[in-house]
C-alpha positions as CSV (number, residue, x, y, z in Angstrom):
1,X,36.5,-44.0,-9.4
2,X,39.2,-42.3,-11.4
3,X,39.2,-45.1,-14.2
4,X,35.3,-44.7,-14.2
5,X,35.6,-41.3,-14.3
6,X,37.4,-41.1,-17.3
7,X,35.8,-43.8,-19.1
8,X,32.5,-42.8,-18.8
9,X,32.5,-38.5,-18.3
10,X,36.0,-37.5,-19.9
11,X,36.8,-39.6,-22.7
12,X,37.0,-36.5,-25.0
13,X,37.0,-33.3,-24.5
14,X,33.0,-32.4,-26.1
15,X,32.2,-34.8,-23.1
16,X,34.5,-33.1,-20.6
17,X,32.9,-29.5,-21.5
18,X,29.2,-31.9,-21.2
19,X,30.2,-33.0,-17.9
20,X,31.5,-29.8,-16.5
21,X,28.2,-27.3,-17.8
22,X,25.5,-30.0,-17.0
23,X,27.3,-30.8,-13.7
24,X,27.4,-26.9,-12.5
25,X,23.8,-27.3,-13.5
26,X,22.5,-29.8,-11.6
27,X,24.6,-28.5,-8.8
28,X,22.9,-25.2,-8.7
29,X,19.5,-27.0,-9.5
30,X,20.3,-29.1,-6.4
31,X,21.5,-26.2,-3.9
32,X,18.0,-24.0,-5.3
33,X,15.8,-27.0,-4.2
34,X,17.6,-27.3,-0.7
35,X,17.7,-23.4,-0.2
36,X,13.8,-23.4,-0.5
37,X,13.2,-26.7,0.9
38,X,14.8,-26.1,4.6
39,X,15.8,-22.5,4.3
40,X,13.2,-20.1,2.3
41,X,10.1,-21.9,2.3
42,X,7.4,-20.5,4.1
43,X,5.5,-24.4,5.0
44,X,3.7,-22.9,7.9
45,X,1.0,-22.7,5.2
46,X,0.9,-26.5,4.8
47,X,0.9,-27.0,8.3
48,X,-1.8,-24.7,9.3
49,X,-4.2,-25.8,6.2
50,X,-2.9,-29.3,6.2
51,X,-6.1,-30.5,7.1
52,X,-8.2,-28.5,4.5
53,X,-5.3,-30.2,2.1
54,X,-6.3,-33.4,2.7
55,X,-9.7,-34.2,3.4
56,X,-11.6,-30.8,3.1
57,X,-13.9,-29.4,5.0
58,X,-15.0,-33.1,6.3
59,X,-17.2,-32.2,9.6
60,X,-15.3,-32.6,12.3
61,X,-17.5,-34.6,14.7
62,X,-17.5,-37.3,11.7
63,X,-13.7,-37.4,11.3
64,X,-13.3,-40.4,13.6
65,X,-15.3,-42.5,10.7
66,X,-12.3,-41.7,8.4
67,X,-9.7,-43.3,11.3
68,X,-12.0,-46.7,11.4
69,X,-12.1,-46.5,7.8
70,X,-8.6,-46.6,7.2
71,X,-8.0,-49.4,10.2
72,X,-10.3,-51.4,9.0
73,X,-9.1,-51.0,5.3
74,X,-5.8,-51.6,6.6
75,X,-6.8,-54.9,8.5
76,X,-8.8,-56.1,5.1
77,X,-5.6,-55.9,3.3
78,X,-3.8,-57.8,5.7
79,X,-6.6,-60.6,5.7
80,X,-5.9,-60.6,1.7
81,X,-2.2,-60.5,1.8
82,X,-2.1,-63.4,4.5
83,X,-4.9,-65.6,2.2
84,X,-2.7,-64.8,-0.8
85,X,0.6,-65.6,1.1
86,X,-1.1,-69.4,2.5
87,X,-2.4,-70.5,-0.5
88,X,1.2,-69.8,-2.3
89,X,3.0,-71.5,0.3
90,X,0.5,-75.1,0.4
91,X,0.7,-75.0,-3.5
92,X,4.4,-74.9,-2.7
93,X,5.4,-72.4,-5.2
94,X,6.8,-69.4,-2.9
95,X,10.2,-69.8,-0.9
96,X,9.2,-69.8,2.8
97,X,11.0,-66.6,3.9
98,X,12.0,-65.6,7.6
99,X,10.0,-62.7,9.4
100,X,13.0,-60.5,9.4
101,X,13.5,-60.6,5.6
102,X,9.6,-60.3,5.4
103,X,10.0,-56.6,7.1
104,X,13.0,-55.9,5.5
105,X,11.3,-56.9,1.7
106,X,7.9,-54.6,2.9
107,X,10.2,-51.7,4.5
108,X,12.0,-51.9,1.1
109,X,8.6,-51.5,-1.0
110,X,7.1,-48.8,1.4
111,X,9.8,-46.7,2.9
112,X,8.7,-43.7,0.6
113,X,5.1,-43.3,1.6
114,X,6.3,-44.0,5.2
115,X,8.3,-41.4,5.3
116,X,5.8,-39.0,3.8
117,X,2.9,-40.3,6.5
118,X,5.8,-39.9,9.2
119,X,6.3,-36.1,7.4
120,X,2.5,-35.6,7.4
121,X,2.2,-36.8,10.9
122,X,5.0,-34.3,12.2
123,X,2.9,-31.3,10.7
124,X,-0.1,-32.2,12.7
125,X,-1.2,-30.5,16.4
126,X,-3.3,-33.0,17.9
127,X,-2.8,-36.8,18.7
128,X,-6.0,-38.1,17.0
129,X,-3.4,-38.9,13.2
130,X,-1.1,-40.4,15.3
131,X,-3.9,-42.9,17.1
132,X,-4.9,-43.6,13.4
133,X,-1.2,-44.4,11.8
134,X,-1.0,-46.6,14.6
135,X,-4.1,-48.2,14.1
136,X,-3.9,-48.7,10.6
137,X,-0.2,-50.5,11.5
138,X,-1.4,-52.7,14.3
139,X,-4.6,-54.1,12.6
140,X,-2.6,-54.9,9.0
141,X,-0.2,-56.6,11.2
142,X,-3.4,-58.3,12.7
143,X,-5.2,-59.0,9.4
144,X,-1.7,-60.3,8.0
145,X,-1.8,-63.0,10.9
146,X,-5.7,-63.4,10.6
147,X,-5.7,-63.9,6.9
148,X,-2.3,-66.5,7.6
149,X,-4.9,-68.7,9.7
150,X,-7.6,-68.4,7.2
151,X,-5.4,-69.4,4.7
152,X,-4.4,-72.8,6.5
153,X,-8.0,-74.0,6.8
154,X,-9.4,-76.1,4.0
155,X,-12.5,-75.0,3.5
156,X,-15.0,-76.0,0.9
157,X,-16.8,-74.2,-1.7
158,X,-19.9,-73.5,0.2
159,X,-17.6,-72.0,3.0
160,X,-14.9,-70.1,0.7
161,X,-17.8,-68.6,-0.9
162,X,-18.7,-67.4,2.4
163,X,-15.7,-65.9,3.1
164,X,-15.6,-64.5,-0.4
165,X,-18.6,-62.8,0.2
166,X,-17.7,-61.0,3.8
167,X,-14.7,-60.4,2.4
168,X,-15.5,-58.5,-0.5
169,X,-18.8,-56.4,1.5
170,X,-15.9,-54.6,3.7
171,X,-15.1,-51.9,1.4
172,X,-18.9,-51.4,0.3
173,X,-19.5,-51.5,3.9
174,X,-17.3,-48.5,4.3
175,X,-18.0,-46.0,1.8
176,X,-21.6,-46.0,2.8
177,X,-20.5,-45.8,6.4
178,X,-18.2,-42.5,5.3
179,X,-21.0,-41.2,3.0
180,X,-23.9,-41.7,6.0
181,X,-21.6,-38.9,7.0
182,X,-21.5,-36.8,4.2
183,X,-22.4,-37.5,0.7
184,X,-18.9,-38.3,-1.5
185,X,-20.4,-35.0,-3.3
186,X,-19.2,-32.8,-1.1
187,X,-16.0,-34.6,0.0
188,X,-13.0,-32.8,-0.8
189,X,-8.7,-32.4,-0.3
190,X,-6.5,-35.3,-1.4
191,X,-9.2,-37.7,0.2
192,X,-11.6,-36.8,-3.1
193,X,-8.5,-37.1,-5.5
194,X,-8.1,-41.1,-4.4
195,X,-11.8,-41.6,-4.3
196,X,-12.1,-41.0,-7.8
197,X,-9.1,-42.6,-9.0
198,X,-10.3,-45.5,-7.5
199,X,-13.6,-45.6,-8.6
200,X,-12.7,-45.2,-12.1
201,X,-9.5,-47.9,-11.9
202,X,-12.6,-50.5,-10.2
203,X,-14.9,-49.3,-12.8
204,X,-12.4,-48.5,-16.2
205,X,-10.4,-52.0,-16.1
206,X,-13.5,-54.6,-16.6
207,X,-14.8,-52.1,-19.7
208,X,-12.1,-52.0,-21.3
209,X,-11.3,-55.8,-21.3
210,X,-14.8,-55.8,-22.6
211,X,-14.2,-53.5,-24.9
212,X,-11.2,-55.5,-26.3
213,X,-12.8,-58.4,-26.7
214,X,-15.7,-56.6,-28.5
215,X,-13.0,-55.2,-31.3
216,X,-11.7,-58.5,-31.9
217,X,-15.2,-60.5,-32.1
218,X,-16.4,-62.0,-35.3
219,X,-20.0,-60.3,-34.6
220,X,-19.6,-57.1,-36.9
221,X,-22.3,-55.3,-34.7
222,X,-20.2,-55.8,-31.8
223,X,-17.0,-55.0,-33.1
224,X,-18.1,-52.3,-35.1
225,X,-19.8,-50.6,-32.2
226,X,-16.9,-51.1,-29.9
227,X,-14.3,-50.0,-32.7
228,X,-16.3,-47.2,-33.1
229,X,-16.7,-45.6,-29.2
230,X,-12.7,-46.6,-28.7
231,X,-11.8,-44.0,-32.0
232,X,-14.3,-41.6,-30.6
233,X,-13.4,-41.3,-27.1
234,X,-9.8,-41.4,-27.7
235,X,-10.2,-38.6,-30.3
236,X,-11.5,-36.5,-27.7
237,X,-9.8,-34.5,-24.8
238,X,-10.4,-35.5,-21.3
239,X,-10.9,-31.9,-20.2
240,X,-13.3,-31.2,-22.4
241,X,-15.3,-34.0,-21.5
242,X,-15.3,-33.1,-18.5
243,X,-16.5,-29.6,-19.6
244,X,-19.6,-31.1,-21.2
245,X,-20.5,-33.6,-18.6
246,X,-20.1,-30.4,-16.2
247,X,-22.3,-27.5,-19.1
248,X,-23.8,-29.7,-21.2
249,X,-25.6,-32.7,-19.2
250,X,-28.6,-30.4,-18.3
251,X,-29.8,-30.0,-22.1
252,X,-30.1,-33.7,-22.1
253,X,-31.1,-34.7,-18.4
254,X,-33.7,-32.4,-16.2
255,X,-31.4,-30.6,-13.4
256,X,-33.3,-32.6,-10.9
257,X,-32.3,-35.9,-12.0
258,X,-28.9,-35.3,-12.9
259,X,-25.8,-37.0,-11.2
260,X,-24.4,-35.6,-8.6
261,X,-21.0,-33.4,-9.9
262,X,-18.2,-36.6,-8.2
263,X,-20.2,-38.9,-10.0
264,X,-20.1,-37.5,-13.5
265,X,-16.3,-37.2,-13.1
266,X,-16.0,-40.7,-12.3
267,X,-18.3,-41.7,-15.4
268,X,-15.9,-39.6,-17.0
269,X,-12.7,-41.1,-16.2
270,X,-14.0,-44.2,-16.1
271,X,-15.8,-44.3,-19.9
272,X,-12.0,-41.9,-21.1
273,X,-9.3,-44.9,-19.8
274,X,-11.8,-47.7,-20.7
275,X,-11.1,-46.5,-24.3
276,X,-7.3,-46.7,-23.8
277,X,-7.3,-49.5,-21.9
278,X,-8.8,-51.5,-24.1
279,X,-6.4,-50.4,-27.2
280,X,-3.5,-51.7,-24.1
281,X,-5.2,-55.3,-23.5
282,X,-5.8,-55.4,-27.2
283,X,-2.2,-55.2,-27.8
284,X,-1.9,-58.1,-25.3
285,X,-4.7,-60.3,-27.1
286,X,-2.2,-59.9,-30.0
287,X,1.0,-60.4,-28.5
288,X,-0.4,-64.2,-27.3
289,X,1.1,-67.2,-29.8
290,X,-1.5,-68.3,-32.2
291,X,-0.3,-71.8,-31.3
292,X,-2.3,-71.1,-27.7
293,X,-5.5,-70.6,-29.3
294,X,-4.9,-73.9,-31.2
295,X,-3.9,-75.6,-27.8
296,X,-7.3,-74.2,-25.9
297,X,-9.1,-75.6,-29.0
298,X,-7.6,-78.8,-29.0
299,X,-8.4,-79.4,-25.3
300,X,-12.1,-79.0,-26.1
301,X,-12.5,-76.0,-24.0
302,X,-15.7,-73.2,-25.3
303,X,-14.6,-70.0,-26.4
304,X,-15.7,-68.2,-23.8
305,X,-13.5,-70.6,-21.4
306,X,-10.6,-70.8,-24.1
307,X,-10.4,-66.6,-23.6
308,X,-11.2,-66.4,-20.0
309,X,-8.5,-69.4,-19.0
310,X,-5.9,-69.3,-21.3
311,X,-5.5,-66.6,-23.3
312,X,-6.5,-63.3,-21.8
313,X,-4.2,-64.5,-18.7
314,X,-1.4,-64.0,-20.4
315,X,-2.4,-60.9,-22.4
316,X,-2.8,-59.1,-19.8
317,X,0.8,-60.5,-17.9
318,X,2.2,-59.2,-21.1
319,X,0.5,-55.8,-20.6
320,X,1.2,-55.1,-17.1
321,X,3.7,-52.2,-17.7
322,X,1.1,-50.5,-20.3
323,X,-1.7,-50.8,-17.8
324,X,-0.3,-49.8,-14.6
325,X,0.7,-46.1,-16.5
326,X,-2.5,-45.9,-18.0
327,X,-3.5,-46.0,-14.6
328,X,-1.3,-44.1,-13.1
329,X,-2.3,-41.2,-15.9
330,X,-6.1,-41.6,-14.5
331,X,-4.6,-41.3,-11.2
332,X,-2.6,-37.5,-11.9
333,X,-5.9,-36.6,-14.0
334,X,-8.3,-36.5,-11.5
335,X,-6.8,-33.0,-10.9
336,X,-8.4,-31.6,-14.2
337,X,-12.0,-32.0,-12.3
338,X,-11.6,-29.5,-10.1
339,X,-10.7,-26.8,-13.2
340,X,-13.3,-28.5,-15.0
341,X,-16.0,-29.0,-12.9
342,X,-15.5,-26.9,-9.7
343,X,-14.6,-29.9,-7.2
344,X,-12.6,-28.9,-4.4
345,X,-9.7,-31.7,-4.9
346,X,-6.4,-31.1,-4.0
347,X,-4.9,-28.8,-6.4
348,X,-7.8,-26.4,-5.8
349,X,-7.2,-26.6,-2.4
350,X,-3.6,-25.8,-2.8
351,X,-4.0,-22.7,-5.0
352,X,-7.3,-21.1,-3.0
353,X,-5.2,-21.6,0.7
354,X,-3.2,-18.6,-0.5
355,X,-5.5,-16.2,-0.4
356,X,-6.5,-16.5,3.3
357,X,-5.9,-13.4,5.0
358,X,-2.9,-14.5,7.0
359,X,-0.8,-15.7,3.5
360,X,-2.8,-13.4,1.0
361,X,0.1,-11.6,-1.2
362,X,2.9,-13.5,-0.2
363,X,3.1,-15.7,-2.8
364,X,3.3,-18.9,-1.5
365,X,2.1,-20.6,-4.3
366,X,5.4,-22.7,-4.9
367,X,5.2,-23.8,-1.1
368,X,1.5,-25.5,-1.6
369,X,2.0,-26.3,-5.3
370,X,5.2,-28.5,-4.3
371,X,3.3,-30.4,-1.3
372,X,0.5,-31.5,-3.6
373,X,3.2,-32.8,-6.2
374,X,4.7,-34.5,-3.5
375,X,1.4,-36.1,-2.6
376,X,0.6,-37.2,-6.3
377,X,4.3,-38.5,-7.2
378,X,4.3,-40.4,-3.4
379,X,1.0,-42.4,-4.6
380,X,2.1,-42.6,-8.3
381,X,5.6,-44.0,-7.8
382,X,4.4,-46.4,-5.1
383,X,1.8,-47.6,-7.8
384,X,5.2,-47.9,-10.3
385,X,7.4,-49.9,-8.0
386,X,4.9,-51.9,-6.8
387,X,3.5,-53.3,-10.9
388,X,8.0,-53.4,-11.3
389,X,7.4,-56.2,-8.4
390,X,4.5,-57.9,-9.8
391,X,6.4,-58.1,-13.8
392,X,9.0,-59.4,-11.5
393,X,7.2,-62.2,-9.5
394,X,5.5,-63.2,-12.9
395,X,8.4,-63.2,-15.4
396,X,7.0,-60.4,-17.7
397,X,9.2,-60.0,-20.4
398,X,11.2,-62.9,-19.7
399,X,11.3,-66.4,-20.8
């Protein structure tokens, strides 16, 4: 340590006197953020509100839906992750691993937003969250084992488009079973932050392949109009999009048929990171060898089937990095809608819980301000290791 020590912090003295100033100051950063972590911070507001933090004012008679939503969320992942794990191991590509390395590879990937449910969990006063984390654990690990049996069977294309099918109606299922309870309008907290960043990353990704395409095509319609709503949209700031889809919509649209306020955001997002996510998989649709354009016409395959097949597969393995922060970026931006158009998300949330009577004055701004960070950089850097895995498992930048 000594050796490395002088190697690499004391070599001369300009890095000695570097090494001593920015030491003392990232000790005294460090003690600050401990001091007001477990000594001066005041997160009895957290605790009390935590609720209103995350999900709103949600009725409370109709908070059980969110529990089955999330179990049942939970087990559909499991159902995918155990179809996705079969089908690897009969093509024979995988390495068959054991189940203890299996929990040690996921408790690896997932420790961070465990500990932050276990946190969240802690903070609660009633048993119902912990029914639900329990829930949600037993019936991925039951979906997991479900979706392992699934895999195994053979089944033909009338039956794996069945399967398909009931697969892929279990989240639209949901979100009209959530909003039979109350329109995604009025939803609210943390719980209206991941609704719309989901929504738009469902919605944002297909455009904006399209939108790629369309600036490379030899049709000049096409690729002019395409060229031309990328440059525009880009050119513009989100928040004040946001503004105008919030002020401005009524001068177009009669009050009484415009979209609900969560909707417009979405459009919002959604139309905003289609324009930069198609400049990403364009970058992609460049970065493929021209020699596998000449392959995929030498085989005989159509266009469409040439692009589709082999080469927007590996534009957008190349662009995995670029799309996952795009991404990310719509994630942390679905705080701007509640400055821009009123929406109670998180943030809001976190700055109008100060003023209750009990915590009005006492500024404990930096208290609620540094639990909704922590909530945004939880999801956001589970979102960045878990693309780091996927470059991994597909070789991106390698050869």
């Amino acid at each position: 340590m000594i050796a490395w020590a002088r190697r690499h912090l004391f070599r001369t003295r300009s890095d000695a006197a570097l090494t001593l100033v920015f030491g003392a100051l990232a000790i005294y950063v460090a003690y600050r953020a401990l001091r007001f972590l477990f000594v001066t911070g005041r997160w009895d507001i957290v605790e009390v509100n935590l609720r209103l933090l995350m999900v709103g004012r949600f009725p409370t008679q109709h908070l059980p839906r969110i529990s089955v939503t999330l179990i049942v969320m939970a087990a559909w992942a499991g159902v995918l992750a155990g179809l996705v794990r079969s089908r690897q191991v009969r093509a024979g590509r995988p390495v068959p691993i054991g189940l203890k390395a299996r929990a040690l590879d996921l408790l690896e990937r997932l420790w961070i937003p465990s500990a932050v449910c276990l946190l969240l969990l802690a903070m609660t006063t009633t048993i119902g969250p912990w029914l639900t984390a329990a829930g949600v654990v037993i019936g991925a690990v039951v979906g997991r084992l479900i979706g392992g049996l699934l895999g195994r069977i053979r089944l033909g294309g009338i039956g794996g488009l069945i399967v398909a099918l009931a697969l892929g109606a279990v989240p639209i299922a949901l979100f009209f079973y959530l909003v039979d309870a109350i329109g995604y309008d009025d939803w609210e907290g943390f719980m209206l932050n991941l609704f719309l960043a989901l929504c738009s990353i469902v919605l944002c990704f297909p455009l904006g392949v399209l939108l790629a395409l369309g600036r490379r095509s030899s049709l000049p319609i096409v690729r002019g109009l395409s060229t031309a709503y990328i440059e525009i949209v880009r050119g513009a700031p989100l928040f004040v999009l946001l503004l105008l889809a919030n002020v401005a919509l009524q001068f177009f649209i009669p009050a009484d048929r415009a979209p609900a306020t969560a909707t417009r955001a979405i459009a919002v997002f959604t139309l905003f990171t289609a324009a930069y996510m198609a400049e990403i998989v364009r970058g992609g649709l460049q970065s493929v060898p021209r020699g596998q354009y000449e392959a995929a016409k030498a085989l005989g395959l159509s266009p469409t089937r040439q692009t589709a097949l082999i080469v927007l597969p590996q534009a957008l393995r190349n662009v995995i990095p670029a799309q996952i922060g795009q991404l990310i970026s719509l994630f942390k931006d679905t705080s701007l809608a509640g400055a821009a158009m009123g929406l109670f998300e998180l943030i809001e949330v976190s700055t109008v819980i100060t003023q209750q009577g009990e915590f009005r004055g006492q500024g404990l701004i930096g208290e609620t301000i540094a639990f909704a960070a922590l909530m945004f950089w939880t999801v956001s850097y589970t979102m960045s290791r878990e693309s780091q895995r996927l470059e991994r498992r597909l070789g991106v930048g390698t050869r």
